[in-house]
C-alpha positions as CSV (number, residue, x, y, z in Angstrom):
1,X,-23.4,4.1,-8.1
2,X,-26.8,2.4,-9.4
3,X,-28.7,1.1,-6.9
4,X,-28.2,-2.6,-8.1
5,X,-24.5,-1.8,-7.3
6,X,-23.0,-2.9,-3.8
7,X,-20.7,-0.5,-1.9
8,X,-17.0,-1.3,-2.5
9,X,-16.1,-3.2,0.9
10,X,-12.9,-1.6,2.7
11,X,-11.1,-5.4,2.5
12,X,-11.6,-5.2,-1.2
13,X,-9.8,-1.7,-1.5
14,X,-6.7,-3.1,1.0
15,X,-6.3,-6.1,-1.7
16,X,-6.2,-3.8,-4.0
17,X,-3.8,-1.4,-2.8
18,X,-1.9,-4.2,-1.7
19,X,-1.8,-5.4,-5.4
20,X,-0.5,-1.5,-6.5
21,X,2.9,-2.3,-4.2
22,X,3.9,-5.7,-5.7
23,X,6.5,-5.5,-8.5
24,X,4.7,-4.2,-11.7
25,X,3.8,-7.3,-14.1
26,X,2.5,-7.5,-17.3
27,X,0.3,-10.5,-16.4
28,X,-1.8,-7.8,-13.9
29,X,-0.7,-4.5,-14.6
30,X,-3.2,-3.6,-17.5
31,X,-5.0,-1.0,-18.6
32,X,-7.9,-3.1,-17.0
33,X,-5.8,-2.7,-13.6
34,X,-5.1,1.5,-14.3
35,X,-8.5,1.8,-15.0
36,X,-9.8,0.4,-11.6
37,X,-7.3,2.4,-9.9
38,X,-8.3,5.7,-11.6
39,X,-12.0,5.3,-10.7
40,X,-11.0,4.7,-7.4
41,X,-9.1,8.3,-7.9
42,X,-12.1,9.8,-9.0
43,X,-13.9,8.7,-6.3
44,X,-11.9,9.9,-3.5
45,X,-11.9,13.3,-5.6
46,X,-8.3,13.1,-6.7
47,X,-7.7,14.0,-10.5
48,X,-6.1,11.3,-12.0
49,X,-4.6,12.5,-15.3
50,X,-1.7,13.4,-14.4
51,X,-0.8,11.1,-11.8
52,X,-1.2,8.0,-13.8
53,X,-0.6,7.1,-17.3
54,X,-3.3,6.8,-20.3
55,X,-2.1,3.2,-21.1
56,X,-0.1,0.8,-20.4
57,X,2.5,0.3,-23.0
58,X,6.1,-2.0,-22.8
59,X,8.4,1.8,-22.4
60,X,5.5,2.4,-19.1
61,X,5.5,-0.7,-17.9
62,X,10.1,-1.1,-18.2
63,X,9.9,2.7,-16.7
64,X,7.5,1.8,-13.5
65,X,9.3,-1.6,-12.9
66,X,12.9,0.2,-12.8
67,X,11.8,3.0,-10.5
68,X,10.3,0.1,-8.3
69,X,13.7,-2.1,-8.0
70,X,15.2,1.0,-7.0
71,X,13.1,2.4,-4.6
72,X,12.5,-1.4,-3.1
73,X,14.5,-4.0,-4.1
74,X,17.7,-3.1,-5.3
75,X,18.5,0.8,-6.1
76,X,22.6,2.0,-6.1
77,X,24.1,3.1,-4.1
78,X,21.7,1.5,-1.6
79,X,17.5,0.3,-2.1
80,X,15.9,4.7,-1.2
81,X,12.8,2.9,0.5
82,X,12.6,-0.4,1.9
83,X,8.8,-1.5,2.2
84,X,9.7,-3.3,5.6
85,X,8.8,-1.4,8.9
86,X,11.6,-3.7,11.0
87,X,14.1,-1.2,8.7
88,X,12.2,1.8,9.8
89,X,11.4,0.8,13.8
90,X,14.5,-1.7,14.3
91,X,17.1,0.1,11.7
92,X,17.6,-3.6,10.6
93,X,15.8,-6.3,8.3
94,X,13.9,-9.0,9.7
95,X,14.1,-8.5,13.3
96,X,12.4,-8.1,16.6
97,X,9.3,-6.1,14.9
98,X,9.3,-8.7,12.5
99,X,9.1,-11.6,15.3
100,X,6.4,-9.5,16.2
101,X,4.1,-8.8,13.5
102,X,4.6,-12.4,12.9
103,X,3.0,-13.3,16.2
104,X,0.2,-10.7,15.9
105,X,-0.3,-12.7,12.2
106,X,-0.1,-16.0,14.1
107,X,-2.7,-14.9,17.0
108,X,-5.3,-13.7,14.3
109,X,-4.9,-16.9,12.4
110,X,-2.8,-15.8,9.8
111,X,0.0,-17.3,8.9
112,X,2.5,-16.4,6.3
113,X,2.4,-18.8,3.1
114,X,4.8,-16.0,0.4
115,X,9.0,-16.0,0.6
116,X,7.9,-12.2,1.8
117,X,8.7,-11.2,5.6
118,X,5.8,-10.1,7.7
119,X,6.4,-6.3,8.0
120,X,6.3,-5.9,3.8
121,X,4.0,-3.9,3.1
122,X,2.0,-6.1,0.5
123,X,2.0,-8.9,3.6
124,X,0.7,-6.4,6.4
125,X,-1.9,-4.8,3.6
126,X,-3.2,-8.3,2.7
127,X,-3.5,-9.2,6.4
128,X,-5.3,-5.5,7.4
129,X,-8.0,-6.9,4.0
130,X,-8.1,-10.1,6.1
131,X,-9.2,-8.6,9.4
132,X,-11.4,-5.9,7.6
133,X,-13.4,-9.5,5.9
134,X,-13.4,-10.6,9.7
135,X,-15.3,-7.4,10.4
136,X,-15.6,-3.6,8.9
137,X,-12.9,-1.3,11.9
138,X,-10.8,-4.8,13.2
139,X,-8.0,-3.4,11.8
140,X,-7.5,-0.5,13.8
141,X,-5.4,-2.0,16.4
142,X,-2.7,-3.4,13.7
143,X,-2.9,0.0,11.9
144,X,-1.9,1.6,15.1
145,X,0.3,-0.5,16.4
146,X,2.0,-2.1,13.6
147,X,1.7,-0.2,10.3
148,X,1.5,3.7,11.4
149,X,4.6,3.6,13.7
150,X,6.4,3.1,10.1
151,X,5.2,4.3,7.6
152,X,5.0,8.1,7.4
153,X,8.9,7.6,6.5
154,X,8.2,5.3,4.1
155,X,5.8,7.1,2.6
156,X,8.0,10.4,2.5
157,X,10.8,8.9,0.9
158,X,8.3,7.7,-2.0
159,X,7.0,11.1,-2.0
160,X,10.4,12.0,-2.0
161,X,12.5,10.1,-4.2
162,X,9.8,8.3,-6.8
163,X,10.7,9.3,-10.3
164,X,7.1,8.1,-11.6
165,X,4.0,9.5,-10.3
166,X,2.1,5.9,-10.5
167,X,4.0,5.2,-7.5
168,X,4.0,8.4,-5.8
169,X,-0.2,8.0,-6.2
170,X,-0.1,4.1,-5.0
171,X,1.5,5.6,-2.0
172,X,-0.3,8.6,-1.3
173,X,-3.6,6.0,-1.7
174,X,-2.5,3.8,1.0
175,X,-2.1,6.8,3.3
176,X,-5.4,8.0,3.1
177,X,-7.2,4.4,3.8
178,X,-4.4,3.9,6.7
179,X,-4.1,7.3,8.8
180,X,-6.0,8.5,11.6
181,X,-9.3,10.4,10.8
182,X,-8.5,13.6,12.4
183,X,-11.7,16.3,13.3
184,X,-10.4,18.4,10.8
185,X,-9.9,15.1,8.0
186,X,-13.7,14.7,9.5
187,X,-15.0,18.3,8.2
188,X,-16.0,18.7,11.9
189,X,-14.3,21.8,14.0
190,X,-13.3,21.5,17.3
C-alpha cells in the first residue's frame, strides 16, 4: 500500500461481501468486481486462482447464477442453503428471530427499505457495514448475538453443497471477517 493510500475501512469490506451474496448480475458482476475480490484474496494471503475465475464470461456468469438459485432461492428438491438465520435458529422463515433482528435494526436506527427479510444475509451484512461506519468494533454485539448463532451451518452447507468455488470463496470470506479471534487465530499461545 503507498503511503498516499488509506487503509481499507472494515464497513467498506462488509458492503462488499455483502455485494458477493446478492444474485450474480451482469450489471456488477465484472471482471472489475472479480478483480477487487481477488486483491482482497491476496491480501488476506489466500491464493486466488483457483478459487475464482480468470474472467467473467456469459457460460461463468449462467454457471454462478444457477448454483446460486439452488443453493438460495429455489434448488429441487428443496433450496440446500437458505441465507436466512430464522430457518437455522427458528427452523421456519420469517419468524420470531426475524421480529427480532428487526427490532435490533429498528433500535440502531436502521430500518429495512429492500422486499428482503432482516435475517438475509445481504440485510444483516449491510447493517454490520452500517454500525462498523458508526464506529470501528460496534458490531460485535450483533455478530454475536445475531449472525454467529447461524451461520456456521450456513456456511457448511455452502462448503458443502456449492458446485462453484466463487461461492464457496464468498463464503469462506465472510467467515473470516465475522468469527471470533481466537489466541491461536491471534498467533498468541496460551
Amino acid at each position: 500500500m503507498s503511503a498516499t493510500q488509506e487503509p481499507i475501512r472494515l464497513a467498506e469490506i462488509f458492503r462488499f461481501l455483502a455485494q458477493t451474496m446478492r444474485y450474480p448480475e451482469s450489471s456488477w458482476f465484472t471482471d472489475d468486481f472479480l478483480s477487487v475480490f481477488k486483491e482482497l484474496l491476496v491480501q488476506l494471503g489466500h491464493v486466488p486462482q483457483k478459487s475464482l475465475p480468470a474472467k467473467i464470461t456469459d457460460a461463468i456468469l449462467e454457471e454462478i447464477q444457477v448454483d446460486y438459485t439452488r443453493l438460495f432461492i429455489n434448488g429441487v428438491p428443496h433450496v440446500v442453503a437458505p441465507p436466512y438465520a430464522s430457518i437455522y435458529i427458528d427452523g421456519t422463515l420469517n419468524s420470531t428471530t426475524a421480529d427480532k433482528t428487526r427490532e435490533y435494526f429498528r433500535s440502531h436506527g436502521f430500518d429495512i427499505t429492500t422486499n428482503e427479510f432482516p435475517d438475509h444475509l445481504v440485510t444483516e451484512l449491510d447493517f454490520i457495514a452500517l454500525l462498523e461506519d458508526e464506529k470501528q468494533g460496534s458490531s460485535e454485539e450483533f455478530l454475536r448475538l445475531y449472525f454467529r448463532p447461524w451461520f456456521a451451518q450456513f456456511r457448511d452447507l455452502v462448503l458443502a453443497e456449492a458446485e462453484v468455488s466463487y461461492l464457496k470463496t464468498a463464503v469462506e470470506v465472510i467467515d473470516f471477517f465475522t468469527r471470533i479471534e481466537t489466541e491461536a487465530d491471534s498467533g498468541q499461545a496460551a
